[in-house]
C-alpha positions in Angstrom: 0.0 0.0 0.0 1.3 3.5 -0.8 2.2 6.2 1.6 0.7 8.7 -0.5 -2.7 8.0 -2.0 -5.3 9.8 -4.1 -8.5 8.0 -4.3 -11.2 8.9 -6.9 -13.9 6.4 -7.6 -16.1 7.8 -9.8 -15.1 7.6 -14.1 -16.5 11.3 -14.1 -14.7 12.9 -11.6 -11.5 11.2 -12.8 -12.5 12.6 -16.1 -12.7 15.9 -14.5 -9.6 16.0 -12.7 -7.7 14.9 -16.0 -9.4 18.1 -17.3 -8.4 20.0 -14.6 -4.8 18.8 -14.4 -4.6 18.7 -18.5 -5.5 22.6 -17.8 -2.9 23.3 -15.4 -0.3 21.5 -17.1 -1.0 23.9 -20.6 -0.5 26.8 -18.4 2.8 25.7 -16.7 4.2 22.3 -17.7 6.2 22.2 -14.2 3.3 23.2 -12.3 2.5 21.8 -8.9 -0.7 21.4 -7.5 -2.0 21.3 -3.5 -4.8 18.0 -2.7 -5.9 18.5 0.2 -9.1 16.6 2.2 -12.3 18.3 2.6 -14.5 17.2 4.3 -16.2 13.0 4.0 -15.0 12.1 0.6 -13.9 15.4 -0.3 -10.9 16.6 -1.8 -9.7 20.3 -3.3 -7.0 20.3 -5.7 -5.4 24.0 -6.0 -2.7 25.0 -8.3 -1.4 28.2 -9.3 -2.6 29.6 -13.0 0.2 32.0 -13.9 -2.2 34.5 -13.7 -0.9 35.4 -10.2 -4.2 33.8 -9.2 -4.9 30.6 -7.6 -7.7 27.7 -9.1 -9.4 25.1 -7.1 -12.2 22.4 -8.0 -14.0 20.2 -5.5 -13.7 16.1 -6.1 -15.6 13.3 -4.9 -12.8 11.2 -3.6 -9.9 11.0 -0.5 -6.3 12.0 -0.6 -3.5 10.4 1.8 -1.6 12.8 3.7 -4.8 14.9 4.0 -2.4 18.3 3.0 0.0 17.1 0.3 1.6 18.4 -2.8 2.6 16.8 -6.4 3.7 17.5 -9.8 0.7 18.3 -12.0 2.2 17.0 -14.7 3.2 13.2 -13.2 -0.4 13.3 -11.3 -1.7 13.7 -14.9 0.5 10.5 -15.8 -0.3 8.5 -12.8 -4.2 9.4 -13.5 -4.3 8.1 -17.2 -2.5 5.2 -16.5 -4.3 4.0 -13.6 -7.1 1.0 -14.1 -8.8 2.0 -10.4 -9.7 4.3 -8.1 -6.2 4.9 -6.7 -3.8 6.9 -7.8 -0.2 7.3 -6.9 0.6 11.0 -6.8 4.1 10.2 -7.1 7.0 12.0 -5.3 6.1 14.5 -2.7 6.3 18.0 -3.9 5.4 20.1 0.0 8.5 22.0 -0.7 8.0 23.8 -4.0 4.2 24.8 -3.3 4.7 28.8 -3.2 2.6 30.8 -0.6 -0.5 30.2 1.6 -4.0 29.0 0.3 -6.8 31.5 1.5 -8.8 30.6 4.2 -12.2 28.3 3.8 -14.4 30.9 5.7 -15.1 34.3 6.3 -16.0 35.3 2.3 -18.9 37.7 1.9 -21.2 37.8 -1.1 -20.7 40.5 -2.9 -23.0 39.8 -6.3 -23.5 37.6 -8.9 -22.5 38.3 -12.3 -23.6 37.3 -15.7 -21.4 34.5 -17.4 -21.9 36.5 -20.9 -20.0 39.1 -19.7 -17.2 37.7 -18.2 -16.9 36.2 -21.5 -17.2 39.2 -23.7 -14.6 40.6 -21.5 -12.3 37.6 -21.9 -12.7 37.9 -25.7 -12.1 41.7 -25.7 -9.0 40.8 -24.0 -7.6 38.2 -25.3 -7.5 40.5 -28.7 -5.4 42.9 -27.5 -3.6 40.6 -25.6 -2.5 39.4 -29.4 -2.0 43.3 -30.7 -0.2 44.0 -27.4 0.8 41.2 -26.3 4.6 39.7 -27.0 6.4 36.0 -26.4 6.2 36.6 -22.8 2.3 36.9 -22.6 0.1 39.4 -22.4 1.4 42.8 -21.5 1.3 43.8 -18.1 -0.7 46.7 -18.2 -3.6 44.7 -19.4 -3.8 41.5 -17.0 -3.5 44.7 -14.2 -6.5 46.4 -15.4 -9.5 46.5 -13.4 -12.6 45.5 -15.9 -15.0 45.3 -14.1 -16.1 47.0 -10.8 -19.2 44.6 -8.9 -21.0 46.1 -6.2 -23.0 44.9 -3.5 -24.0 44.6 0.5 -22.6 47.9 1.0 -19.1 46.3 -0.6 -17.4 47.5 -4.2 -14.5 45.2 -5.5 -12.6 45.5 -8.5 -11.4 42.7 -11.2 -8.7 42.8 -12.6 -8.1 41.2 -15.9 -5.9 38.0 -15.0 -8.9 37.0 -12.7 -10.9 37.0 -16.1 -8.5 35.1 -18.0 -7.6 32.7 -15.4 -11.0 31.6 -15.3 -11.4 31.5 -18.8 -8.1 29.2 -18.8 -9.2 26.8 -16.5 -12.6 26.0 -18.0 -14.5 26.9 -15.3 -17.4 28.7 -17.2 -19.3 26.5 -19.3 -19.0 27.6 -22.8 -16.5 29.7 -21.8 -14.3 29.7 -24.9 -17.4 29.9 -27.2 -19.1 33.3 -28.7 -20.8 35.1 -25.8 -24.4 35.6 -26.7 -24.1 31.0 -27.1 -23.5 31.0 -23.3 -26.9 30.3 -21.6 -28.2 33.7 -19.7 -28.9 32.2 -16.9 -25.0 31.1 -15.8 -23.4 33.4 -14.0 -20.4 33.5 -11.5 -20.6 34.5 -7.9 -17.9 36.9 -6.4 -17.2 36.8 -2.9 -14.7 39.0 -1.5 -12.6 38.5 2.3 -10.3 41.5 3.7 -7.4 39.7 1.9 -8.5 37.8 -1.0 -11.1 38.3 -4.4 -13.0 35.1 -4.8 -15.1 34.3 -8.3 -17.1 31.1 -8.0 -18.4 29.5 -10.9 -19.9 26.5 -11.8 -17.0 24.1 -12.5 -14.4 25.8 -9.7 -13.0 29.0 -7.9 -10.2 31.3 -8.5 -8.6 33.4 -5.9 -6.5 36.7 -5.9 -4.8 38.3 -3.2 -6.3 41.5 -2.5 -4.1 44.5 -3.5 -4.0 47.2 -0.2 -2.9 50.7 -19.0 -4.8 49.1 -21.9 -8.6 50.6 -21.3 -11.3 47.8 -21.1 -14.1 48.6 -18.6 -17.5 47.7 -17.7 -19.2 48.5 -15.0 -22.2 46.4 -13.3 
């Protein structure tokens, strides 16, 4: 029996974390990504996007240690060689996970926002990220800019454009990468805010952005 564990039962969740981890690993190829238990038969896998912002999804399954780290890449490996539920998330990787994950409480609802427009936004960007933009990515300037300002509960928060594109990246949305106005009205993403950390929720998984104490692209809701 292995040390280190990763248990996921179900065909579609293990189809979903190969999406996840297949999405991770197209960002950064060395990436490494946090399991951690939460809750019975719970696990969250984090990794960081590139974005400066982290992703998370919620699995039905168990990992063993209940806070460990591994190469995205070799999880991926283990995962689509693997005939069962168990998974061997290879060598521990504890040491090269960068930085604290936020906390799991104390988010406040700040307003839910259309899908459609996250997406519009997204595509808006991602053009000028190729008339700006150069081998090393989009330019600065624009994954800085605050495009959309959300207000609610007496609270206004800013996003910035890597939040935008880092949910885009990870697939989060459904029908994220498709023409706005084919993504159903009804989806939207909730976005919670904590004195520290920027929190969009959607349907597939989260992204977080630490809380900060020029290409224009605004809209306002």
């Amino acid at each position: 029996m292995h040390e280190r564990v990763l248990s996921v039962p179900e065909d579609d969740e293990r189809r979903n974390l190969r999406n996840f981890l297949s999405r991770v690993v197209n960002l950064d190829d060395s990436a490494v990504v946090r399991l951690r238990a939460h809750g019975p038969g719970r696990l969250t896998v984090w990794a960081a996007t590139g974005f400066d912002v982290l992703a998370v999804r919620s699995f039905a399954g168990g990992i063993r240690p209940d806070d460990t780290s591994a190469g995205a890449d070799q999880l991926l490996q283990s995962l689509e060689s693997s005939s069962g539920p168990e998974i061997d998330p290879g060598f521990s990787m504890d040491s090269a996970w960068q930085g604290s994950l936020p906390p799991r409480g104390g988010f406040e609802h700040v307003d839910d926002v259309p899908a459609h427009v996250l997406v519009d936004l997204a595509q808006r960007g991602a053009a000028l990220a190729d008339e700006h933009g150069s081998s090393q990515g989009p330019p600065a300037s624009l994954l800085d800019q605050n495009v959309l300002a959300v207000s609610g509960n007496g609270v206004e928060v800013d996003i910035p454009m890597r939040v935008v594109f880092a949910l885009g990246a990870m697939g989060f949305v459904p029908g994220f990468t498709a023409r706005d106005e084919s993504v159903d009205p009804a989806e939207v993403v909730r976005v919670r805010v904590h004195r520290a950390w920027l929190r969009l929720d959607a349907r597939f998984g989260s992204v977080y952005r630490r809380r900060a104490g020029g290409i224009p692209l605004s809209v306002v809701r």
